[in-house]
C-alpha positions as CSV (number, residue, x, y, z in Angstrom):
1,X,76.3,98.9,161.3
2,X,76.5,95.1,161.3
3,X,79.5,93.3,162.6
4,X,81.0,91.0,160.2
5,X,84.1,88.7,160.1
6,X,84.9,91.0,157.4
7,X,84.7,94.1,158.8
8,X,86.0,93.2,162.2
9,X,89.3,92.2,160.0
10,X,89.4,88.8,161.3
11,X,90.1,85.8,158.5
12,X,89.2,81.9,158.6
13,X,92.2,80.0,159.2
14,X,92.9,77.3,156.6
15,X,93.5,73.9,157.9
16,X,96.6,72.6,157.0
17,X,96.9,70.1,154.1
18,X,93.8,70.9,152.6
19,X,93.6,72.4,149.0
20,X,91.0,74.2,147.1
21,X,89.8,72.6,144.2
22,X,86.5,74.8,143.7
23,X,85.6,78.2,143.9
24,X,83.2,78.1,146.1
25,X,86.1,76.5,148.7
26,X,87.9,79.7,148.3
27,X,85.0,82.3,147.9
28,X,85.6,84.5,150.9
29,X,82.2,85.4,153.5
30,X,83.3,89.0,153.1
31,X,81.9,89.3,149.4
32,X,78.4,88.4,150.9
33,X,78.2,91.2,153.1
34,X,81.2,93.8,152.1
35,X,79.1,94.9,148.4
36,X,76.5,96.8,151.0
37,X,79.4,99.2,151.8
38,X,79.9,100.1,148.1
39,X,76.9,102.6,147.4
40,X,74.7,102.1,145.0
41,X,76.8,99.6,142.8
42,X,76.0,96.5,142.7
43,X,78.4,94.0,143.4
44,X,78.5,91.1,140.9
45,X,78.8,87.5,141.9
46,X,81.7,85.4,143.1
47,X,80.1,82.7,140.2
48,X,80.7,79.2,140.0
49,X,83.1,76.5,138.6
50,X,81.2,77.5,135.4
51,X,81.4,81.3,135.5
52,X,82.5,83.1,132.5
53,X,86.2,84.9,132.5
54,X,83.9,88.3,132.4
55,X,82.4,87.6,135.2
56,X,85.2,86.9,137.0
57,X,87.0,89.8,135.8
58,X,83.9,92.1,136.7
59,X,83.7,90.6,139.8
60,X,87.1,91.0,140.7
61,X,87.4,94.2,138.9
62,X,84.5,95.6,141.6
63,X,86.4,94.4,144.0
64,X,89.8,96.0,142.8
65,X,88.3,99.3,142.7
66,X,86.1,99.0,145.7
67,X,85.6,102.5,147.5
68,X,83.9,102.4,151.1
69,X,81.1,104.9,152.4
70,X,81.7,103.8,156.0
71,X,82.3,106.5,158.3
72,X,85.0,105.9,161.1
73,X,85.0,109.0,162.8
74,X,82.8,107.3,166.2
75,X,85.2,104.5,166.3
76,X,88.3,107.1,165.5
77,X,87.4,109.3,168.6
78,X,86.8,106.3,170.8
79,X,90.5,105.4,170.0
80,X,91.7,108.7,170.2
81,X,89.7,109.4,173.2
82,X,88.9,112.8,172.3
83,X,85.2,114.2,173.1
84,X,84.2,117.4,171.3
85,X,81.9,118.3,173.8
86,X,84.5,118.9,176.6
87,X,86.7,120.6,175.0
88,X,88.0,124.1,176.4
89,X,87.6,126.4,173.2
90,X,87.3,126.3,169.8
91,X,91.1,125.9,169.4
92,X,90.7,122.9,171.0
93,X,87.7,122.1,169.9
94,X,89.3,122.1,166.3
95,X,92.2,120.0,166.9
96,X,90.2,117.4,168.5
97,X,88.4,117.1,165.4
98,X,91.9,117.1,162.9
99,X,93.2,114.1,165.3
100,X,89.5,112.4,164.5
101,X,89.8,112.8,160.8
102,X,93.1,111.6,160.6
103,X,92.9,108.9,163.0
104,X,89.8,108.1,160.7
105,X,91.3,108.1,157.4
106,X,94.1,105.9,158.9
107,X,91.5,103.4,159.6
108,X,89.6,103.6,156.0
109,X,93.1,103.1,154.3
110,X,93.6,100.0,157.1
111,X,90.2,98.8,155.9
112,X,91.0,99.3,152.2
113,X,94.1,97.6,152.7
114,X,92.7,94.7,154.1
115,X,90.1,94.2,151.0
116,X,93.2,94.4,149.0
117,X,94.8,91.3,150.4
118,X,91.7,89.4,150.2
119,X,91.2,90.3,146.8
120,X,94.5,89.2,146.1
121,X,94.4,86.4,148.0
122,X,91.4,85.4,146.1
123,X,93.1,85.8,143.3
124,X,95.9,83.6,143.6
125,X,93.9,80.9,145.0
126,X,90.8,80.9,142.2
127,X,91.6,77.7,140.2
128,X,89.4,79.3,137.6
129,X,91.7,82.1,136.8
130,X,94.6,79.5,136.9
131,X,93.0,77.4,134.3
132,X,91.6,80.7,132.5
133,X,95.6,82.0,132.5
134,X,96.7,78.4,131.6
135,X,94.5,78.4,128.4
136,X,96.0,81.9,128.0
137,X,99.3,80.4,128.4
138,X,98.5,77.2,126.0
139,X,97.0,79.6,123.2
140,X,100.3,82.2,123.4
141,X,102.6,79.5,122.6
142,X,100.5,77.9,120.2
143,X,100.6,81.2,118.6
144,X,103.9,81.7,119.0
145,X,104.7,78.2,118.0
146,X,102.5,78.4,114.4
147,X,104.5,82.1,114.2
148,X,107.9,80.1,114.4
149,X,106.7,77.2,111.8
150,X,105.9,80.1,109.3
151,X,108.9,82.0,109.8
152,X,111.0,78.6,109.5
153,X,108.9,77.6,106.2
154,X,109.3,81.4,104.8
155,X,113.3,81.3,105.4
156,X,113.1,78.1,103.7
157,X,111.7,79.3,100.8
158,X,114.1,82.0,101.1
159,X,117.1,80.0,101.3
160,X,115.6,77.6,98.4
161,X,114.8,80.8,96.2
162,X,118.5,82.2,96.6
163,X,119.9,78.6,96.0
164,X,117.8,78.2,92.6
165,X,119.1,82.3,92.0
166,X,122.3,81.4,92.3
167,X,122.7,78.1,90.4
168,X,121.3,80.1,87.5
169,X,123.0,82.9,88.1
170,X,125.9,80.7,88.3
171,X,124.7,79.0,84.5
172,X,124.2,82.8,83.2
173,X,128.1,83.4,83.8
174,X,129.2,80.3,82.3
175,X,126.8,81.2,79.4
176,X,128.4,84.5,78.9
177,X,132.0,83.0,79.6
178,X,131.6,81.4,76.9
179,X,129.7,83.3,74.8
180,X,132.6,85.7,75.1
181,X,135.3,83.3,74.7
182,X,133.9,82.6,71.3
183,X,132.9,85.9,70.6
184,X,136.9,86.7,71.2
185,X,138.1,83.7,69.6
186,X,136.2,84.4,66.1
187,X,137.3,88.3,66.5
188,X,141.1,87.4,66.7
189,X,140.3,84.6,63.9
190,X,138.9,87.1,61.8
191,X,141.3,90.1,63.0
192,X,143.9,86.9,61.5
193,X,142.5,86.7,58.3
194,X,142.2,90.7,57.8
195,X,145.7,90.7,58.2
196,X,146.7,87.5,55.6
197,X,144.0,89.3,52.9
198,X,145.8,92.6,53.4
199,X,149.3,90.8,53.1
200,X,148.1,89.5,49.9
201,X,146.7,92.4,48.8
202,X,149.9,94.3,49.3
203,X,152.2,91.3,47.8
204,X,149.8,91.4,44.7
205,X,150.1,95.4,43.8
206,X,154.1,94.8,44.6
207,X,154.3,92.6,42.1
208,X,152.1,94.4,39.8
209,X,153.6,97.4,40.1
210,X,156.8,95.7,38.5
211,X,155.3,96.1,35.4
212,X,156.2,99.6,33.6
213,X,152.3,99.7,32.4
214,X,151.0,99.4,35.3
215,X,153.2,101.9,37.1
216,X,151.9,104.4,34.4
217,X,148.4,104.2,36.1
218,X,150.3,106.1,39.0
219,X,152.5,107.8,37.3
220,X,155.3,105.7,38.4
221,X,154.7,106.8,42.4
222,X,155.2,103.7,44.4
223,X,154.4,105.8,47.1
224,X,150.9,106.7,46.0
225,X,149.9,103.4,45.1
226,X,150.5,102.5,48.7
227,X,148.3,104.8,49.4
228,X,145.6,103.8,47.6
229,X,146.2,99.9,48.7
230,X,146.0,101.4,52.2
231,X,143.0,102.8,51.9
232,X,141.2,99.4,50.7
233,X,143.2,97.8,52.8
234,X,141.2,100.3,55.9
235,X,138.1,101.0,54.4
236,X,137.6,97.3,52.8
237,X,135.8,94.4,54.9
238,X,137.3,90.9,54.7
239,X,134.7,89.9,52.6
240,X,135.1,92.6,50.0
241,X,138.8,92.0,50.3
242,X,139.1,88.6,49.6
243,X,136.1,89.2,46.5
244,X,138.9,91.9,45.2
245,X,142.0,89.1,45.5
246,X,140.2,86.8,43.8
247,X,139.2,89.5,40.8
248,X,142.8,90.2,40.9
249,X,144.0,86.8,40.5
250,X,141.5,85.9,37.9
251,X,142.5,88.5,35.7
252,X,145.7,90.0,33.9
253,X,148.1,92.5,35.4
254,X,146.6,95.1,33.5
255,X,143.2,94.8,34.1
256,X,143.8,93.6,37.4
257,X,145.1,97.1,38.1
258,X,143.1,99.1,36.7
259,X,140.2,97.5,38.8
260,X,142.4,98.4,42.0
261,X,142.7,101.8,40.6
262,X,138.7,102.2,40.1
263,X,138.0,100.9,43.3
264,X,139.9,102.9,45.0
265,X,138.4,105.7,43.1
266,X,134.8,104.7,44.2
267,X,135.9,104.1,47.7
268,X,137.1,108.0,48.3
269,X,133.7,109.2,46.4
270,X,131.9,106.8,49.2
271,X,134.1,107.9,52.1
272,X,133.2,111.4,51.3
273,X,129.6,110.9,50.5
274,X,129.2,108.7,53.8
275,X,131.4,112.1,55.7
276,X,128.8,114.3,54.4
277,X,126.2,112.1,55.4
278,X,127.3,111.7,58.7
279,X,127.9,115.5,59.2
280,X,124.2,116.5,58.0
281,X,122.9,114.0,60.5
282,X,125.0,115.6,63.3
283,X,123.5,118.8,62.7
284,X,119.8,116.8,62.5
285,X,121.0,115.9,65.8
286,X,121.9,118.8,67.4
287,X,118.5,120.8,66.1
288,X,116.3,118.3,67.3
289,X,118.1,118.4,70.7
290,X,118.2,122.0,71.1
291,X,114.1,122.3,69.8
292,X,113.7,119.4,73.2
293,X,115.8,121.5,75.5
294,X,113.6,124.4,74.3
295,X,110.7,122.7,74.5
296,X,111.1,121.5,78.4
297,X,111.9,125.1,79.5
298,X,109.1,126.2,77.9
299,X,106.9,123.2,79.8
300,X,109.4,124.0,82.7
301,X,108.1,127.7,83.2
302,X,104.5,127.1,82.5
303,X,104.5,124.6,85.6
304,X,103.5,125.4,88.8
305,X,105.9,126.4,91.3
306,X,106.2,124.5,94.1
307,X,106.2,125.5,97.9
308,X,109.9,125.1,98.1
309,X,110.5,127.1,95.2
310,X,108.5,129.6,96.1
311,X,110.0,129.9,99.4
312,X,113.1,130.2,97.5
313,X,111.9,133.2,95.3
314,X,110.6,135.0,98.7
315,X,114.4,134.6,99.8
316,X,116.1,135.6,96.3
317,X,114.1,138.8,96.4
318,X,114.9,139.8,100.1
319,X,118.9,139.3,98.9
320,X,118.6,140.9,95.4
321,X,116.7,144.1,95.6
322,X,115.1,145.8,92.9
323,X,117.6,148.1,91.2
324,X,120.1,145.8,90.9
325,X,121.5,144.8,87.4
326,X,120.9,141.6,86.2
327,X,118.1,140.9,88.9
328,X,116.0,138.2,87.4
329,X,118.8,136.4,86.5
330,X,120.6,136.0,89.6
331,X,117.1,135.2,91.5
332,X,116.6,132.4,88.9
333,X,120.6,131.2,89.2
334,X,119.7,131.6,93.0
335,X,116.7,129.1,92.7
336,X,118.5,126.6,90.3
337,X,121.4,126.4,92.5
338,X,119.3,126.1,96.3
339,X,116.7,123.6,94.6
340,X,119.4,122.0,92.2
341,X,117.0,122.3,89.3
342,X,118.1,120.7,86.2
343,X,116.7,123.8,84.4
344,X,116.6,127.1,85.4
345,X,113.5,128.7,86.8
């Protein structure tokens, strides 16, 4: 085997003060001669200036995985000084041998180890990786610089969309502030003149009610004529109250009256009418919402059950055996209750 700078393990010395500035300045001898100790692959080259980061990486990656055939079993028994042939007996004979393999492996991981620091050194020193790692470097904060420019104009429209949200949202409330305020103040003015329009109505029948003919339409009950003024005075709006104070004040005592009296009269027929009406369509109600309920069990039990509800079933069978009273009713309790189903299985 050829002796080499490389293999002997000896390194150029650098002189001092000089710096690399090209590949080719720090392209180690070794790499010329150290590939025929590889096998059969084929070592790639160190490149140029020029060389693609591939190449470099394939070269160096050859070189980072680089596994030696040599054989340093001559050179490990000339250091050892052990000769096979002179050996006493096979005991011997066999250790001599287990001192040569190790001593030889300790050299093959010396060897490695020395084409691990040139590699490395190599590394460190190749300007092209520098500027390959720099351009890395450059494009990573461009990146992360374009990633901190979108981030800053997406917060901004953020902040800008809040602001606008809450300037209206801050218009809405004064809208409703005072849309209620007037919706309060025309309730209370209205609520005010309810009151005055059921005063007058009151003050009117009082006075009317002075009158010996008119206290014959109630047969002289004060007490049921309130009544009856109490129930306009209830079931009345404002409008229909005031349209009533004006037909009493247009008209005689009498008449007046009498008009009160019939009003009244048609005011109970309505208020009974509009109770039976009300009552019919509570029991419209409550059929149509006991033919729905109906209706989604029946939809309810033709679905399929699901894997958890089967699971469940497999359960309430094991814990209510057959025989039982009341079976399928507890399982399907059982069911609603584990699933929380809003109606029953």
């Amino acid at each position: 085997q050829k002796a080499t700078p490389a293999a002997s393990g000896k390194k150029k010395k650098k002189k001092k003060g000089r710096k690399s500035s090209t590949p080719e300045e720090i392209s180690p001898d070794s790499s010329n001669y150290n590939p025929y100790d590889g096998g059969e692959i084929t070592c790639p080259p160190f490149g140029d200036s020029t060389a693609t980061l591939p190449a470099i990486s394939a070269f160096y990656e050859y070189w980072t995985h680089f596994d030696s055939w040599r054989d340093f079993s001559y050179k490990a028994a000339e250091l050892t000084e052990h000769d096979t042939e002179t050996a006493d007996c096979r005991e011997e004979k066999r250790w001599m041998l287990k001192e040569i393999e190790r001593k030889s492996r300790s050299l093959k991981k010396d060897e490695m180890g020395r084409i691990n620091t040139l590699v490395e050194r190599a590394m460190a020193a190749d300007p092209r990786l520098k500027r390959f790692r720099n351009m890395e470097r450059l494009e990573k904060e461009g990146k992360e610089k374009e990633k901190k420019l979108q981030l800053e104009a997406e917060e901004k429209v953020r902040k800008e969309k809040e602001e606008v949200e809450k300037k209206e949202e801050a218009i809405r409330a004064i809208a409703e502030k005072k849309e209620k305020e007037s919706a309060k103040g025309k309730k209370e003015r209205e609520k005010k003149l309810l009151r005055k329009a059921k005063q007058s109505l009151r003050k009117l029948t009082m006075e009317a009610f002075a009158n010996p003919t008119v206290s014959a339409l109630w047969n002289s009950s004060l007490e049921t004529m309130n009544d009856d003024v109490e129930l306009l005075c209830t079931s009345l709006s404002l409008e229909e109250l005031n349209d009533l104070i004006e037909a009493l004040r247009d008209r005689e005592t009498l008449e007046a009256m009498k008009l009160v009296l019939t009003v009244t009269t048609e005011t109970k027929e309505g208020n009974h009418t509009q109770k039976k009406k009300l009552a019919a369509q509570r029991l419209e109600n409550r059929r149509k919402a006991a033919l729905a309920e109906e209706e989604k069990k029946k939809a309810t039990a033709m679905k399929p059950w699901s894997k958890e509800e089967l699971t469940c079933l497999a359960k309430a069978t094991k814990k209510y055996p057959a025989g039982g009273s009341n079976r399928w009713d507890a399982i399907s309790n059982f069911i609603s209750n584990s699933l929380q189903l809003p109606i029953p299985r």
